[in-house]
C-alpha positions as CSV (number, residue, x, y, z in Angstrom):
1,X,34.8,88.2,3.7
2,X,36.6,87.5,6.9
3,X,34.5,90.1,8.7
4,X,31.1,88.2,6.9
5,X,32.1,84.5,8.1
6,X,32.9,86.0,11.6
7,X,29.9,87.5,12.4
8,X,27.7,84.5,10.6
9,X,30.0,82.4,13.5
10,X,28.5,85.0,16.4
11,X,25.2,84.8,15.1
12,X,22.9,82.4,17.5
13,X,21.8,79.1,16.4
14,X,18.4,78.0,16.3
15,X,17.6,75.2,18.3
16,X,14.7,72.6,17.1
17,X,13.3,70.3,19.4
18,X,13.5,66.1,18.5
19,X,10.5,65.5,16.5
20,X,8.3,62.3,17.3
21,X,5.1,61.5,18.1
22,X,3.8,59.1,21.0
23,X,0.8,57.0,20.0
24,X,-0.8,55.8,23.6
25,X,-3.6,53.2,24.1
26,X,-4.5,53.0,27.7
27,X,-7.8,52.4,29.6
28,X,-9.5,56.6,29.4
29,X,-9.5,56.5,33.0
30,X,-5.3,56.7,33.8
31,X,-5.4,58.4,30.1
32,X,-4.8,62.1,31.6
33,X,-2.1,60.5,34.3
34,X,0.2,59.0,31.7
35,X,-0.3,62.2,29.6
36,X,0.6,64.0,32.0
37,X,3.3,62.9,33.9
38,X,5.4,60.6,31.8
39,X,8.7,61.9,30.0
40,X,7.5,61.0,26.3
41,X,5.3,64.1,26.6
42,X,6.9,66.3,29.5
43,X,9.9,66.5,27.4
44,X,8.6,66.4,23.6
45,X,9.3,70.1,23.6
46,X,12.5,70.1,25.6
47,X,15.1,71.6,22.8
48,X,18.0,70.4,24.8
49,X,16.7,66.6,24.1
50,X,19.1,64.7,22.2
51,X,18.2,61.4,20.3
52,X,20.3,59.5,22.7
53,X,18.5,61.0,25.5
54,X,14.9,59.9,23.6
55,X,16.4,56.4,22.9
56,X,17.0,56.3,27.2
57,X,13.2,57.4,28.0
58,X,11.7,54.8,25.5
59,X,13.8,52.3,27.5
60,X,12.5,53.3,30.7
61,X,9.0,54.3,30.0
62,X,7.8,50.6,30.8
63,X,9.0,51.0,34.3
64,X,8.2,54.8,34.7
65,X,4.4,53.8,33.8
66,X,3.9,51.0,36.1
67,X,5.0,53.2,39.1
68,X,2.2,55.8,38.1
69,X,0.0,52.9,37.4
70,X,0.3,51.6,41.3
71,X,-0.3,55.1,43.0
72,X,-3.4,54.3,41.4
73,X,-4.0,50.9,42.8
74,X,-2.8,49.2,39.5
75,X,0.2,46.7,40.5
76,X,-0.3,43.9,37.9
77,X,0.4,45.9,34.7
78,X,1.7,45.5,31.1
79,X,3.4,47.8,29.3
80,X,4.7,47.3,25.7
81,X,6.8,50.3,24.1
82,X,8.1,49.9,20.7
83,X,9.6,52.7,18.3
84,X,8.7,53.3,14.4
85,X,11.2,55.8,13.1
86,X,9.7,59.1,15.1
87,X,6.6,57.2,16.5
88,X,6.4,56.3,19.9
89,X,3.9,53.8,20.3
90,X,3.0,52.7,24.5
91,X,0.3,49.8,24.8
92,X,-0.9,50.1,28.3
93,X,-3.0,46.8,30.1
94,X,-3.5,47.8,33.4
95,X,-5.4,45.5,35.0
96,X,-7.6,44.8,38.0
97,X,-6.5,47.4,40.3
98,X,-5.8,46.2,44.4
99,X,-8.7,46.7,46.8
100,X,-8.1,47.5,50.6
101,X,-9.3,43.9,52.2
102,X,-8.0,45.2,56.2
103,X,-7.7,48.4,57.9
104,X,-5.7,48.3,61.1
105,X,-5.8,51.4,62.8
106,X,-3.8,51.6,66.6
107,X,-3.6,54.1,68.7
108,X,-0.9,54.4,71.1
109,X,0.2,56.4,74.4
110,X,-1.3,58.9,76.9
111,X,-4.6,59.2,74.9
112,X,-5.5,55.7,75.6
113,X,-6.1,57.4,79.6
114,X,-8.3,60.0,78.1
115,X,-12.1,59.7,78.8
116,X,-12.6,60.5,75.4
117,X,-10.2,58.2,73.5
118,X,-12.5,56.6,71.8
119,X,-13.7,59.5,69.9
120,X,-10.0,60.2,68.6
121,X,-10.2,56.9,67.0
122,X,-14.0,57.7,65.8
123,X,-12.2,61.0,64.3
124,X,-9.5,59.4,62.2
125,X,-11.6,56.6,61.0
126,X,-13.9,59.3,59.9
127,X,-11.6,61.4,57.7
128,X,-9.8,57.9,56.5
129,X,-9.9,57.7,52.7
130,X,-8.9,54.2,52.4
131,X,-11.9,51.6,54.4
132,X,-12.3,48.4,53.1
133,X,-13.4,48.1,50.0
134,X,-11.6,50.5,48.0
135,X,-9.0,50.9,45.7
136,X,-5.8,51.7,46.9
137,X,-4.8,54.7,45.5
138,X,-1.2,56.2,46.7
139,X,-2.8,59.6,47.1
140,X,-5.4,58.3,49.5
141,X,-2.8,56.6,51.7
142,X,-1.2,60.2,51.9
143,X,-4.1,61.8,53.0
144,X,-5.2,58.9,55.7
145,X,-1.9,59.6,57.2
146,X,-2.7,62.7,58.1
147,X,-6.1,62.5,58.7
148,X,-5.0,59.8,61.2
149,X,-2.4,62.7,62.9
150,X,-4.9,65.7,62.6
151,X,-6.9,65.2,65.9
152,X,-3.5,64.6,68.1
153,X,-2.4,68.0,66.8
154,X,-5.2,69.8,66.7
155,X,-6.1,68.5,70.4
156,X,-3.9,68.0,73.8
157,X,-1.6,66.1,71.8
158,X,0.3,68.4,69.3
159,X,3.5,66.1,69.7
160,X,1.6,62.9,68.4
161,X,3.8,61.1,65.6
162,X,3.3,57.8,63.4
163,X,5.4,55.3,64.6
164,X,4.2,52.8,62.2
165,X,3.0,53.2,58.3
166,X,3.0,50.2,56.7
167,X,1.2,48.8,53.3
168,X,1.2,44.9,52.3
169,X,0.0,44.2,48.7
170,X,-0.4,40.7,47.4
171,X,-0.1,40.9,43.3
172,X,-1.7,37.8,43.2
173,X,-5.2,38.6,45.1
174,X,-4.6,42.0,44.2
175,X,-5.2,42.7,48.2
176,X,-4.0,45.5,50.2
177,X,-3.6,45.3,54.3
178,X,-3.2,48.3,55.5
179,X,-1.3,49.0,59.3
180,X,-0.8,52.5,61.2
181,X,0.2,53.0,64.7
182,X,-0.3,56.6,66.4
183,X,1.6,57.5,68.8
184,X,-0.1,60.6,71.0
185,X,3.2,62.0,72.7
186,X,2.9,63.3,76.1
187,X,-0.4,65.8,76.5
188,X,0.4,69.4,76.3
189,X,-0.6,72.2,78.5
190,X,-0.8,75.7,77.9
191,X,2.4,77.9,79.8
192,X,1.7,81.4,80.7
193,X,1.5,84.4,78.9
194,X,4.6,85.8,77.4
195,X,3.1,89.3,76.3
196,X,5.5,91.3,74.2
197,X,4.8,95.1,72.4
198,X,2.1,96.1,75.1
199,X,2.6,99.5,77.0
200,X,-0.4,101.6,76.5
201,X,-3.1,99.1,77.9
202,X,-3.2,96.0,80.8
203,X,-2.9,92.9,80.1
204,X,-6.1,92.1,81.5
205,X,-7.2,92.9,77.9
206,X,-5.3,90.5,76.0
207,X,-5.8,87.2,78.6
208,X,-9.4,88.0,79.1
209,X,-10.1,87.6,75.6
210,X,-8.9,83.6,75.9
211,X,-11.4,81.5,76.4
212,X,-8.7,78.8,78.4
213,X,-5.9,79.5,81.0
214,X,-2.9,79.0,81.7
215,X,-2.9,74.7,83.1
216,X,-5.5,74.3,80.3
217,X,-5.0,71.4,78.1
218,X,-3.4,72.2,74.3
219,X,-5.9,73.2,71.6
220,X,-5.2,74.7,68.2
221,X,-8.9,76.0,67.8
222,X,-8.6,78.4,71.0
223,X,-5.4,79.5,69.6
224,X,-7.1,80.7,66.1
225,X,-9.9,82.0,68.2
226,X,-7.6,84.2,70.2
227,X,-5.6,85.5,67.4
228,X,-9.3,86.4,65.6
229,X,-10.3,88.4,69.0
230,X,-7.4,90.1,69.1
231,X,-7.1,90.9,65.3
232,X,-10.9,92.3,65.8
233,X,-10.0,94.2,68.9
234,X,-10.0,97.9,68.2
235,X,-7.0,98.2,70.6
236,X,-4.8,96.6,68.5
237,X,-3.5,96.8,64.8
238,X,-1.2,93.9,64.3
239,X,-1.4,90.5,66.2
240,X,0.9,87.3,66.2
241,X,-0.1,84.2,68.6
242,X,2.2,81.4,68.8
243,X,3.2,78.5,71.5
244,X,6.8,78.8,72.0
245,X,7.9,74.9,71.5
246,X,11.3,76.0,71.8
247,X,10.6,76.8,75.9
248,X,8.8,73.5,76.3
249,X,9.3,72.5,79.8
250,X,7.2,69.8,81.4
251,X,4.9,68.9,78.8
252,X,4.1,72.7,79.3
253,X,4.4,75.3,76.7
254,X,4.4,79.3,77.2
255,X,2.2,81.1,75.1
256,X,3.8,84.1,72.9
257,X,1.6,87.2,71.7
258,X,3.5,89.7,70.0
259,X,1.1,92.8,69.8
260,X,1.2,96.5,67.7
261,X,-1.2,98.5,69.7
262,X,-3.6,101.3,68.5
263,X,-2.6,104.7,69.7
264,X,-4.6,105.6,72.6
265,X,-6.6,108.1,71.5
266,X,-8.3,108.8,67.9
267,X,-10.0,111.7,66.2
268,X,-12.3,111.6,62.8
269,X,-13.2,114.4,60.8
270,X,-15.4,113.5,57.4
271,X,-17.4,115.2,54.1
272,X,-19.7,114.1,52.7
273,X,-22.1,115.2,49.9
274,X,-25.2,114.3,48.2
275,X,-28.0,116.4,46.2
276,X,-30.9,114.9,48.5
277,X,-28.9,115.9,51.8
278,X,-26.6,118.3,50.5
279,X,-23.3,119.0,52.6
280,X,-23.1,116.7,55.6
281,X,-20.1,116.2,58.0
282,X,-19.0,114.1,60.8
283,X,-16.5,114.5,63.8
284,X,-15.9,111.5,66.0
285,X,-13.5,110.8,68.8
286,X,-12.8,107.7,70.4
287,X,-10.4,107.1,73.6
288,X,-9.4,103.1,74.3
289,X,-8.0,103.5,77.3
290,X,-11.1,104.6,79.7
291,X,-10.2,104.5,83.3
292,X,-7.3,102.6,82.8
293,X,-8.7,99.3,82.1
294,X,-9.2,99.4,78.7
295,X,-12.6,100.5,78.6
296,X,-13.5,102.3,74.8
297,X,-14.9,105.3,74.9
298,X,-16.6,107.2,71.7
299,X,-18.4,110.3,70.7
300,X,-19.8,111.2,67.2
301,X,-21.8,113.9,66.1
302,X,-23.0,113.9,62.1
303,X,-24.7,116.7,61.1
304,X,-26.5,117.9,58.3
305,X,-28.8,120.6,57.1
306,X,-32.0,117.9,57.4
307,X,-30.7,115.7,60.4
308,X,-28.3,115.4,63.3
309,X,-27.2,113.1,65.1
310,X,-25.1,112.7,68.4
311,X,-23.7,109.0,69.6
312,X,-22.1,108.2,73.1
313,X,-20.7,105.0,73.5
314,X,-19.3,102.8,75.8
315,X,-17.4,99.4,74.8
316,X,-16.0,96.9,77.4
317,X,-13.5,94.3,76.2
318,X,-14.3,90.8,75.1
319,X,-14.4,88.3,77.9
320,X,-12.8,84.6,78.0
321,X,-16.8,83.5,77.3
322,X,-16.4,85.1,73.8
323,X,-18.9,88.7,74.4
324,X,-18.2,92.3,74.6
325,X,-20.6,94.6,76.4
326,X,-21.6,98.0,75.5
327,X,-23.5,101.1,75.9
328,X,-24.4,103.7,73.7
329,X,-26.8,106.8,73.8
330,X,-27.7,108.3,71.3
331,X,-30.1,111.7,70.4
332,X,-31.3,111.7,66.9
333,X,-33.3,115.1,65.0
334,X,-34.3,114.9,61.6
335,X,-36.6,117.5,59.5
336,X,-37.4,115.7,56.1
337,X,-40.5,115.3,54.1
338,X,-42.5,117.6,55.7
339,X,-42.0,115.7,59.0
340,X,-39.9,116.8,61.9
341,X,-38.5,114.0,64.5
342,X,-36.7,113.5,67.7
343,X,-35.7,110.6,69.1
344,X,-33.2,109.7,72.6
345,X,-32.3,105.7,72.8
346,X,-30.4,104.0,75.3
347,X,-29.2,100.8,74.1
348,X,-27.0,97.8,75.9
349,X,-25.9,95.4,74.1
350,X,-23.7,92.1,74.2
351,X,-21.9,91.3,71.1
352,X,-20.1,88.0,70.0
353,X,-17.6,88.3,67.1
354,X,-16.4,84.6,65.8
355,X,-14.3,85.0,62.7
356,X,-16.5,86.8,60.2
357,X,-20.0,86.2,62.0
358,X,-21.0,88.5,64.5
359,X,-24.2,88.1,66.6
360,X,-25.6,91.3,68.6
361,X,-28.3,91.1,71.5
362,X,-29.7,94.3,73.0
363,X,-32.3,95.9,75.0
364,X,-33.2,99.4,73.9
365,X,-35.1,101.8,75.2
366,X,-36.6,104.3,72.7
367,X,-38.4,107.8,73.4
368,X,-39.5,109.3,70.3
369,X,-41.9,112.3,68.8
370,X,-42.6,112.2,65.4
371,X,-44.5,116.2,64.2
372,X,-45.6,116.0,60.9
373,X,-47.3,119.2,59.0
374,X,-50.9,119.5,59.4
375,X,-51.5,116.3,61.5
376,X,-51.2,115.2,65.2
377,X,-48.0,115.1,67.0
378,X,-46.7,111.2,67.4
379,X,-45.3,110.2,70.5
380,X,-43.9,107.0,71.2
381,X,-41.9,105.3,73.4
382,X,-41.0,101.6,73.8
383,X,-38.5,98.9,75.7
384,X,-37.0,96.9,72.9
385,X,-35.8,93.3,72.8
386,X,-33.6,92.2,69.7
387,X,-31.1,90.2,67.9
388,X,-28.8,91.0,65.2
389,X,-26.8,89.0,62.9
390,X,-24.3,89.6,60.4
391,X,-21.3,87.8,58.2
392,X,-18.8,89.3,56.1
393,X,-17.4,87.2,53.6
394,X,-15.6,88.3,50.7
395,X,-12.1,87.8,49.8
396,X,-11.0,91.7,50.1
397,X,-12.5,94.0,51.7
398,X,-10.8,96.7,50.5
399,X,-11.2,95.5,46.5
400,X,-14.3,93.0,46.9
401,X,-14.3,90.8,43.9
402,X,-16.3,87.9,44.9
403,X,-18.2,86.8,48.2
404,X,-20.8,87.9,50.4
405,X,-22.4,90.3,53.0
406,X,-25.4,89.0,55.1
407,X,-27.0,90.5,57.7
408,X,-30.6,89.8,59.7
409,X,-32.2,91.9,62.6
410,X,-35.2,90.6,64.7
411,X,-36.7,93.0,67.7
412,X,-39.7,93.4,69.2
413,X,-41.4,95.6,72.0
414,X,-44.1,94.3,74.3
415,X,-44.3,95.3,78.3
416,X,-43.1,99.5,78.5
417,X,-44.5,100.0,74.7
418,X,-47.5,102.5,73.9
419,X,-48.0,99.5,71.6
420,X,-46.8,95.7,70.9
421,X,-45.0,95.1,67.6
422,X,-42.4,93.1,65.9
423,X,-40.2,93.8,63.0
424,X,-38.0,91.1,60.8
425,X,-35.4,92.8,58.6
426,X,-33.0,91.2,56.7
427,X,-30.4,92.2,53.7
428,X,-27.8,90.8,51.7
429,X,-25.0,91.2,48.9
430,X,-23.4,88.7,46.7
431,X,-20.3,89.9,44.4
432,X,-19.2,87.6,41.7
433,X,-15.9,88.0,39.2
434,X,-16.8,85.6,36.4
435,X,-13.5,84.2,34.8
436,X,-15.2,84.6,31.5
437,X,-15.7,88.1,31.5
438,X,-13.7,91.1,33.1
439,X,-15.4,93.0,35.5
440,X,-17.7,92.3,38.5
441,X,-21.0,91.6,39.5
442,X,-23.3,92.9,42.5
443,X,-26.5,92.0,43.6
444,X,-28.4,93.1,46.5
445,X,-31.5,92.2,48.1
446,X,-33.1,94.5,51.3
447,X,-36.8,92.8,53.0
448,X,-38.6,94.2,56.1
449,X,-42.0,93.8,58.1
450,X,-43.5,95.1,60.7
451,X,-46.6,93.2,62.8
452,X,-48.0,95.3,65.0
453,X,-51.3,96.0,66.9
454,X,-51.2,99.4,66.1
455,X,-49.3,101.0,63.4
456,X,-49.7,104.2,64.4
457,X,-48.0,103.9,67.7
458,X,-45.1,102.0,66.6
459,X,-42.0,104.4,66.9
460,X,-41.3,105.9,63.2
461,X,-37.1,104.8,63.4
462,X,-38.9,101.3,63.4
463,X,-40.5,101.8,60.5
464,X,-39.4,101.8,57.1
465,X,-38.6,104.3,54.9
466,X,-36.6,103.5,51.0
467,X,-34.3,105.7,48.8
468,X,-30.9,107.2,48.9
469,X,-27.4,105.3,48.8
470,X,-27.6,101.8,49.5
471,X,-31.1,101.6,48.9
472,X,-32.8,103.1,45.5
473,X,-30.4,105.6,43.6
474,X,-32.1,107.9,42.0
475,X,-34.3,109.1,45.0
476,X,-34.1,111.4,47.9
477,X,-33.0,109.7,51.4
478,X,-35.9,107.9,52.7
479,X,-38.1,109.7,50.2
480,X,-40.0,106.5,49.3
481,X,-42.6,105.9,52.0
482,X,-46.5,106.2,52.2
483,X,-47.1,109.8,51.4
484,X,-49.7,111.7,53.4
485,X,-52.7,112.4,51.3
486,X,-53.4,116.0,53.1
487,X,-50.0,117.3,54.0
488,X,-48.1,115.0,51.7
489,X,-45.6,114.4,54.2
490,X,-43.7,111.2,53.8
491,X,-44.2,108.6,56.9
492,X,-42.5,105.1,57.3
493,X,-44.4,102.0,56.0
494,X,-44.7,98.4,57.7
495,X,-43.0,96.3,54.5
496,X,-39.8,97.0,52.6
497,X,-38.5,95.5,49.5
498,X,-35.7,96.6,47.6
499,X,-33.0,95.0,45.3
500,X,-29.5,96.2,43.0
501,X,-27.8,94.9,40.2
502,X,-24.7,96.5,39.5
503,X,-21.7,96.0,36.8
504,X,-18.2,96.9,37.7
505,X,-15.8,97.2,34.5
506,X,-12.1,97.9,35.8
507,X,-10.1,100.3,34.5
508,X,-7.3,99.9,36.2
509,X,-6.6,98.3,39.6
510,X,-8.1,100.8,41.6
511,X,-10.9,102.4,39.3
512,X,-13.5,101.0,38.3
513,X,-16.8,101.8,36.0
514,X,-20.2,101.2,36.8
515,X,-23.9,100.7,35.1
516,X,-26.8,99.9,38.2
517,X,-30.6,99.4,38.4
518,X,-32.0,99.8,41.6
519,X,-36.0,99.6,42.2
520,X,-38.3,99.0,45.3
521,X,-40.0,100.8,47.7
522,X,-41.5,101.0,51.3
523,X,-45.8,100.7,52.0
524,X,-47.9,99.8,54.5
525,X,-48.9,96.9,53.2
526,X,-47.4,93.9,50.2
527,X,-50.8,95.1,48.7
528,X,-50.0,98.4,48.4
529,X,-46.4,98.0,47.5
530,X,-45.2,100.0,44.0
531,X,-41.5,99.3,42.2
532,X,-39.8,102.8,42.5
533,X,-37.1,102.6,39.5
534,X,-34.0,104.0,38.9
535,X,-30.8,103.2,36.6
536,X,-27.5,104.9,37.0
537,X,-23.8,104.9,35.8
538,X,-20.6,105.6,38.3
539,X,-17.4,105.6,39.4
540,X,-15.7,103.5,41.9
541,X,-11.9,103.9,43.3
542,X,-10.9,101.4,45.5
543,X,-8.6,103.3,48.0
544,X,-6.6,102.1,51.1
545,X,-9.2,103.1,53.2
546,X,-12.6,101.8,51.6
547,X,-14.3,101.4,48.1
548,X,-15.5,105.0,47.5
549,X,-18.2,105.3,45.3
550,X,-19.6,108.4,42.9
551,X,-23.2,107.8,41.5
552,X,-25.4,109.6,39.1
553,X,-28.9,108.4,39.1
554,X,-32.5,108.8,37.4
555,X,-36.0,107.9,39.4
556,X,-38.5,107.4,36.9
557,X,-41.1,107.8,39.6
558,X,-40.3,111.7,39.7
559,X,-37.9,111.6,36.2
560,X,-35.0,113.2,38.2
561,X,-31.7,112.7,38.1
562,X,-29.7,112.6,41.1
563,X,-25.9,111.9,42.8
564,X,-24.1,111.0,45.6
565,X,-21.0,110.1,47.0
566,X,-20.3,106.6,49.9
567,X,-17.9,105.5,51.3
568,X,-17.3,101.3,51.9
569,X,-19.1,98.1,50.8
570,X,-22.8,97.6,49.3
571,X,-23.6,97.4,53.5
């Protein structure tokens, strides 16, 4: 029996929480702040509550509401609390709430020189969430006091402090004056570069790619748009850019970049494998060090059975006016649908890259021949003007679960062209994680045209073509195209319109299922436009490198079924 009553005593006791109720009757619009935030119902399941401990929060909810109450503007209020046995009853009459009757904004210090002061002052009365007129709400004082700060810090003044914060409310009037006093500090100046973790390339690299220098006046926005460059900057992998308060000397602060640099040199060797192509590889090789200056130097060659292709490419770095500069060569042969083409282009371009938007201009020049069986030989050649634009924006690349991918092209040849044209193309993506379902959703839309005096004479690689990965599933690569009624070779079309919708059902975190239906196609003209359909099921496995998909596919045009393997994002 001892040995019972012993272990009975070890044995851990249940603990119940108090049980009441709290019966509330307060205008619905400070309902959910009450609920929320008083003690009678933050505690109600607190087992550690004691019925001396309830009897103290009855006593001081009165006061513990009318504080909430007045972050919402409400400064005249009743509040009754009475206790039934384990009913808490609170009888809430809040009032008229306070309205802002005077704004009094000053700004004090070296900004008052500025030749711009007055739009420091248009820029904290424009992000002020408390003008005349309006309730005063504790919440919206918070954020006017740093609205009022945010265009000292962000701009020449990153020292700027309030030095006076001051709210007067009248119960009676129910009035609120409201006082704040800015002071700018002394404008700051950019130091020099303190460059730590470079060795393989010059420095040249890293200050060229700021668009201010050394003497310039403080700004946070070319700070983010310097660490962005240098983030995007093949010659680096990690990046860290920070003003260096500490070494603040004469309203001058040094500049600190703390860098992890690429390794000089870089080769790539790839597979790849699809039963429209069959067996493809590519070997690239890139050097970033060109002439010691920096300069980016590249050469790929991708070959396959069908086509091959050879790049050379030169890429200087990004200047303090925000573009990069390349050149790039390339020689293209292909032998596909009965048609057998070479092409050489020499392209120079100047690139921008701002965050996640990058805009390309270029002038191309293009030499092509197009043979296709039983017809004449095409030869073409043209000096191309055009503009690219594209934005990335979804919130992994590596494991894309919702954003989106947009991305627009515009050229056009006139003087140096066997023919004038101009072609519009234009594609996007949209992935979307509902937080009703599991899984994710992909959509994607592909449109081109060509205008052109003379079809025939506009060079075939500016021309459209449909089918393969990233276009139709289901269908050979560039297999959808007006088909040659003698030789039935396949040729490119003017107009091209294609479109995915694609269901991603994880498995785990890095595999995913998939269900698609892909359709479209590529004509000469909207009129003779046909839907080429497919549907398909595949894998996806998310690796550290890029999404890597597996597809199997069926074209209803020619009921085959088909599959390939890519490699990264819908484009």
């Amino acid at each position: 029996m001892y040995r019972v009553l012993l272990l009975l005593a070890c044995l851990p006791l249940t603990a119940h929480a108090l049980d009441y109720r709290v019966e509330l009757a307060a205008p619905s619009e400070l309902d959910a702040l009450l609920r929320g935030n008083l003690d009678l119902y933050t505690l109600q399941q607190d087992e550690a509550l004691t019925a001396q401990d309830l009897d103290s929060i009855v006593a001081g909810t009165p006061a513990e509401a009318r504080a909430l109450l007045e972050t919402e503007g409400y400064f005249g209020s009743e509040v009754q609390v009475s206790r039934d046995g384990n009913t808490v009853r609170v009888q809430v009459s809040a009032g008229a709430p306070v309205i802002v009757s005077a704004v009094d904004v000053t700004l004090q210090g070296p900004v008052r020189q500025q030749a711009d002061y007055s739009r420091f002052l248009s820029k904290v009365m424009e992000d002020w969430a408390l003008p005349e007129g309006a309730v005063f709400r504790q919440d919206d004082w918070d954020s006017s006091k740093k609205a009022a700060l945010r265009p000292f810090l962000l701009d020449r003044f990153p020292q700027a402090r309030l030095t006076a914060a001051q709210v007067r409310i009248d119960p009676a009037s129910r009035q609120a004056r409201v006082t704040l006093t800015v002071d700018s500090g002394p404008l700051i100046r950019f130091g020099d570069f303190r460059i730590d973790g470079l060795q393989r390339y010059p420095a040249s690299i890293v200050s060229g790619m700021a668009d201010f220098t050394p003497g310039a006046p403080y700004s946070q926005p070319s700070l983010v748009a310097l660490q962005a460059a240098l983030e995007n900057d093949p010659h680096f992998t990690g990046v860290v850019v920070a003003p260096l308060w500490e070494q603040l000397n004469d309203d001058t602060v040094p500049l600190g970049i703390t860098l992890s640099e690429q390794q000089r040199q870089k080769l790539e060797v790839g597979l790849n494998y699809s039963t429209g192509d069959g067996a493809g590889t590519r070997l690239g090789y890139e050097h970033y060090n060109l002439l010691r200056r920096g300069y980016t130097g590249s050469v790929a060659y991708d070959w396959k059975k069908s086509r091959q292709q050879l790049d050379l490419g030169l890429g200087f770095a990004r200047g303090s006016d925000g573009y990069a500069h390349s050149l790039n060569l390339q020689q293209r042969h292909a032998e596909q649908n009965l048609t057998i083409t070479d092409a050489t282009e020499l392209g120079l371009f100047r690139v921008r890259q701002r965050g996640e938007i990058e805009a390309r201009f270029g002038v191309e020049y293009l030499i092509e021949r197009e043979k296709i069986e039983g017809e004449a030989t095409r030869d073409n050649k043209a000096l191309i003007l055009s503009y690219g634009w594209a934005q990335r924006a979804v919130d992994n690349p590596l494991r894309p679960g919702s954003g989106y991918l947009l991305e627009g092209h515009l050229s056009g040849a006139g003087l140096a062209a066997d023919t004038r044209f101009l072609r519009a193309y234009g594609r996007g993506a949209l992935y979307w994680s509902p937080s009703f379902m599991r899984g994710t959703w992909l959509t994607r839309l592909e449109l081109g045209q060509v205008w052109a005096d003379d079809a025939l004479q506009v060079p075939a690689s500016r021309l459209f073509k449909a089918g393969g990965v990233g276009s139709v599933r289901g269908y050979d690569y560039q297999s959808l195209g007006i088909v040659s009624p003698d030789s039935g070779a396949i040729t490119g079309g003017r107009v091209l319109a294609t479109a995915t919708l694609e269901y991603q059902y994880p498995l785990t975190p890095a595999w995913r299922l998939a269900a698609f239906v892909d359709g479209g196609d590529a004509a000469d003209s909207w009129q003779s436009w046909r839907l080429a359909r497919a549907q398909g099921v595949g894998v996806r496995w998310l690796s550290p490198l890029a999404p890597l998909a597996f597809d199997i596919a069926y074209g209803a045009r020619d009921q085959r079924w088909r599959w390939n393997l890519n490699l990264g994002l819908a484009f």
